[in-house]
C-alpha positions in Angstrom: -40.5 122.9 134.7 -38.6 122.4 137.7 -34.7 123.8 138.5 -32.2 121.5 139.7 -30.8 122.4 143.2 -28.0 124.7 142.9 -24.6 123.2 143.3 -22.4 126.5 143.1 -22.4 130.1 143.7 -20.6 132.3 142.2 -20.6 135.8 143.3 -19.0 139.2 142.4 -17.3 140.7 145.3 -17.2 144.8 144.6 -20.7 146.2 144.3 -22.8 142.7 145.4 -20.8 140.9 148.2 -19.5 143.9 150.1 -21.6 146.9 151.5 -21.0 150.2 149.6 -17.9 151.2 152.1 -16.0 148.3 150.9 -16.6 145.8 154.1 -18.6 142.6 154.5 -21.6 142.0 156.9 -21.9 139.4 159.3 -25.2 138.5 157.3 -24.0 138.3 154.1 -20.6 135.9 155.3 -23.1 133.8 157.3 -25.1 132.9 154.3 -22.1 132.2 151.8 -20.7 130.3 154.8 -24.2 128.4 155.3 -24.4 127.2 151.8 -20.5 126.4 152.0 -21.3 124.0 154.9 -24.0 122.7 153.3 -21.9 121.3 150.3 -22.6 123.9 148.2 -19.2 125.4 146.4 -19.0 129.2 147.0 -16.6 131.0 144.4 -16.2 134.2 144.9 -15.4 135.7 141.4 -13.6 139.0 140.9 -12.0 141.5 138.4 -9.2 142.1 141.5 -6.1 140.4 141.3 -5.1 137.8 144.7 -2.8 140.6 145.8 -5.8 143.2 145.9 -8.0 140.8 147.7 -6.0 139.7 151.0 -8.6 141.8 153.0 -11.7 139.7 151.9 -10.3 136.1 151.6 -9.4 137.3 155.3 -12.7 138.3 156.4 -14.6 135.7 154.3 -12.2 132.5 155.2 -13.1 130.2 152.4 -10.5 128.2 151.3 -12.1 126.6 148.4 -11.9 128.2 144.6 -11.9 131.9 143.8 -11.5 133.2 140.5 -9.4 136.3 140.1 -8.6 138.6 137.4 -11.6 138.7 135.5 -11.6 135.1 134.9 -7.8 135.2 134.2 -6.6 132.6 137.2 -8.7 130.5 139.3 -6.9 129.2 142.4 -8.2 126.6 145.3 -7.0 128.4 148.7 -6.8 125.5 150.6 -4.6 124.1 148.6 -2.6 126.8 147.8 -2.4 125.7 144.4 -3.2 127.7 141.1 -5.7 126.1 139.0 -5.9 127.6 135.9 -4.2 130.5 134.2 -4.7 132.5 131.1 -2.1 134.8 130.0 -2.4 137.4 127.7 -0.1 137.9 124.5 2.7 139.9 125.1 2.4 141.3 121.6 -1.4 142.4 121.6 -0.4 143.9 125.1 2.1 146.1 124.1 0.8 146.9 121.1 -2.1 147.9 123.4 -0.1 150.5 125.0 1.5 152.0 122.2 -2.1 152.7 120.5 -3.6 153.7 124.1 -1.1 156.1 123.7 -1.3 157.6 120.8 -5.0 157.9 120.8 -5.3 159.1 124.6 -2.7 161.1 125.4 -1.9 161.4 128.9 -3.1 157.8 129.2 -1.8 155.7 132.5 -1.1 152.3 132.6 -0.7 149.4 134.5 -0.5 145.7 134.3 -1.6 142.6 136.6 0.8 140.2 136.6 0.5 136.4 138.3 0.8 138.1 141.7 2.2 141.8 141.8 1.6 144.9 139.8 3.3 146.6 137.7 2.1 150.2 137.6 2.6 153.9 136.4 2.2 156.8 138.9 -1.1 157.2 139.9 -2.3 153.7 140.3 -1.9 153.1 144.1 -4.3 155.5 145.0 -6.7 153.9 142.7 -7.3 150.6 144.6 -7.5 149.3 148.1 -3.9 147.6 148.2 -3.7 145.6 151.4 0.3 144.4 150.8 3.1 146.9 149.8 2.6 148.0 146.2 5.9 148.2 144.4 7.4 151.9 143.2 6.0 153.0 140.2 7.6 153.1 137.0 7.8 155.9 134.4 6.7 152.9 131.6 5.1 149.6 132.0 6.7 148.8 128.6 10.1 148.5 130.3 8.5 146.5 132.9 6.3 144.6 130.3 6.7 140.6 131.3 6.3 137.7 129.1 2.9 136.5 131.1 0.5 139.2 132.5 -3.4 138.8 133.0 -4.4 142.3 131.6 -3.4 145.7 131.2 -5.4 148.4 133.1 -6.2 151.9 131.6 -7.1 155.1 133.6 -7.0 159.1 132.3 -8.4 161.6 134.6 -10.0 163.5 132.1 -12.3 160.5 130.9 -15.1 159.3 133.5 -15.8 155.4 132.8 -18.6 155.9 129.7 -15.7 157.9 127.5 -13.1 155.8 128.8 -14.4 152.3 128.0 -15.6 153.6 124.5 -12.0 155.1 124.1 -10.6 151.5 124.5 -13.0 149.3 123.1 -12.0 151.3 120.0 -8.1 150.7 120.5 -8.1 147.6 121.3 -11.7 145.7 121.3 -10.8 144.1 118.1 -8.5 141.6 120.0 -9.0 141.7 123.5 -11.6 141.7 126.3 -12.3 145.2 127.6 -14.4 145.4 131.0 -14.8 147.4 133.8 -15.7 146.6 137.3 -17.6 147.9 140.5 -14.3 148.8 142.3 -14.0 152.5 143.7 -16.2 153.5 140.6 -14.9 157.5 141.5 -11.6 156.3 141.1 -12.3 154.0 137.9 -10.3 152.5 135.1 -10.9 149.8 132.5 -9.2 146.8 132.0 -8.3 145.2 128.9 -8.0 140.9 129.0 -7.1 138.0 126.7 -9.1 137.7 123.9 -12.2 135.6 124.9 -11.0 135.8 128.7 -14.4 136.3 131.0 -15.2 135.9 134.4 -17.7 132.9 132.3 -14.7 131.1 130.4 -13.0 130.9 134.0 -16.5 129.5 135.6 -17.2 127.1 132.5 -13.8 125.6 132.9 -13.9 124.8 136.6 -17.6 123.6 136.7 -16.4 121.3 133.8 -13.4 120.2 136.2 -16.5 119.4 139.0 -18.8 117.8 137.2 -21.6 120.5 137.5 -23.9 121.7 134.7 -24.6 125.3 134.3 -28.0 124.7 135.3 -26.9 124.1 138.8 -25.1 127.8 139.0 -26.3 130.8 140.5 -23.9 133.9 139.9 -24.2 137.1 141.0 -23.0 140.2 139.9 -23.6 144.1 139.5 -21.3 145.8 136.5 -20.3 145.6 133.8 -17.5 142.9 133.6 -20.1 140.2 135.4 -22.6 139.9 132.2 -21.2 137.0 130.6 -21.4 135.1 134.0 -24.4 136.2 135.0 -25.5 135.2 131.0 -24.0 132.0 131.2 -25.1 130.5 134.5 -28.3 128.9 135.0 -29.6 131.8 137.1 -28.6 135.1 137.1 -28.7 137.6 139.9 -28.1 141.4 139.3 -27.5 143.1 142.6 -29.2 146.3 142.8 -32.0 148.5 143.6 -35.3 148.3 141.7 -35.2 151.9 141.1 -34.4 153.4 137.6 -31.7 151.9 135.3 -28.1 153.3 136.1 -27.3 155.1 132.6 -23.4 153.6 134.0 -25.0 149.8 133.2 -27.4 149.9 130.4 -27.4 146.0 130.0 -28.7 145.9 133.8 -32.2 144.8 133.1 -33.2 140.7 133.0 -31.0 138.7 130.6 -32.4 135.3 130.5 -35.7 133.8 132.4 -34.2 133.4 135.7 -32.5 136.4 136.0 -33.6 138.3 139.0 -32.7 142.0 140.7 -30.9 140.9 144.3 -31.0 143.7 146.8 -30.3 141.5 149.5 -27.5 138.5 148.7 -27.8 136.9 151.9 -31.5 136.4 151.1 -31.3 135.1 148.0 -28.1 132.7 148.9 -30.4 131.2 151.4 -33.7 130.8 149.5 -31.1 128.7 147.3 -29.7 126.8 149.7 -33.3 125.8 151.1 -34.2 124.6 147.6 -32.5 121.3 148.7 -34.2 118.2 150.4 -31.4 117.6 152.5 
């Protein structure tokens, strides 16, 4: 049976677009920028927030969609204009903290609001900030505000196995917990809206452009880019084809067309040369 041509990519940034010192190649922007001109939509799709991402909308220059947050906001650059949003309950965030607490002791905390963090100490150091970060404060409680995207969890005696277990237990039952490919030496898990994916955010704006799943390509490499690599029509797990990280144990094919993608500039292009244009 024959694939319709794609008509969107959506791709991970942290661990798939950018090389392993957190910069992108010539190669890989000349691809994404190729199928871009070619009328294919590029979305770049991310666990960062817009304010931890300045340095690769600036080196990529799209200014079409890009989902940020894990699927929590999806904006159109051009535009400047905030498509969707989905906020998480103020309730089931606090009381997130509170039982992070009280099972995890010596548990920081942050939170990712529309644009800014709010953040214990500890946190700057944690992520590639390319604006100002704010001061810290001694509890994001205080700070807690009535819309936020998710709540971040790190503990320096937990690597990211313990960690995510830790919180899945606290707080699984009613949230989204994920982690991503960003500084994974430095890592911390993040905990969402119930049902809030980096696929709900994808669905939702291919439904706004009148493109079936069939006609998506995403690419990712961790953990919190399995529901869109599961939901899109073809899904491409960055990587080696050496052993199975024991970090990723779901990294192996999940559906027909998923494929490993150690090169994404390669595999952008084979899709854009699908078309008859």
């Amino acid at each position: 049976m024959s694939l319709p041509p794609i008509r969107l990519i959506a791709s991970d940034i942290d661990g798939t677009m950018l090389r392993s010192d957190g910069t992108l190649s010539d190669r890989v922007r000349s691809s994404l920028w190729r199928a871009h001109e070619r009328g294919i939509h590029v979305v770049p799709t991310t666990g960062r927030p817009a304010t931890v991402s300045r340095n690769v909308m600036s080196w990529l220059g799209l200014d079409g969609y890009w989902i940020f947050g894990n699927g929590a906001v999806t904006r159109h650059e051009g535009r400047q204009e905030t498509v969707r949003c989905y906020w998480m309950d103020t309730a089931v965030a606090e009381r997130t903290v509170r039982n992070l607490r009280a099972a995890m002791p010596g548990v920081v905390l942050a939170s990712e609001l529309d644009n800014a963090v709010a953040h214990e100490p500890g946190f700057a150091g944690r992520v590639p900030f390319t604006r100002p970060i704010s001061p810290a404060v001694d509890d994001i409680l205080v700070a807690m505000p009535t819309q936020l995207h998710k709540v971040i969890v790190y503990h320096d005696d937990h690597d990211i196995d313990s960690l995510y277990e830790q919180v899945v237990g606290v707080a699984g039952h009613e949230a989204v917990v994920s982690y991503s490919g960003l500084l994974p030496k430095k890592a911390f898990v993040e905990v969402a809206a119930s049902l809030v994916t980096k696929a709900t955010a994808l669905e939702a704006l291919c439904a706004d452009l009148g493109i079936d799943r069939s006609e998506v390509a995403s690419f990712g490499d961790n953990h919190n880019d399995l529901p869109m690599l599961s939901w899109a029509g073809r899904g491409y797990v960055r990587g080696d084809t050496g052993p199975t990280p024991p970090l990723m144990p779901w990294r192996r094919p999940i559906s027909s067309w998923a494929k490993r993608c150690r090169r994404l500039a390669d595999a952008v292009d084979a899709l854009v040369d699908e078309h008859d244009w």
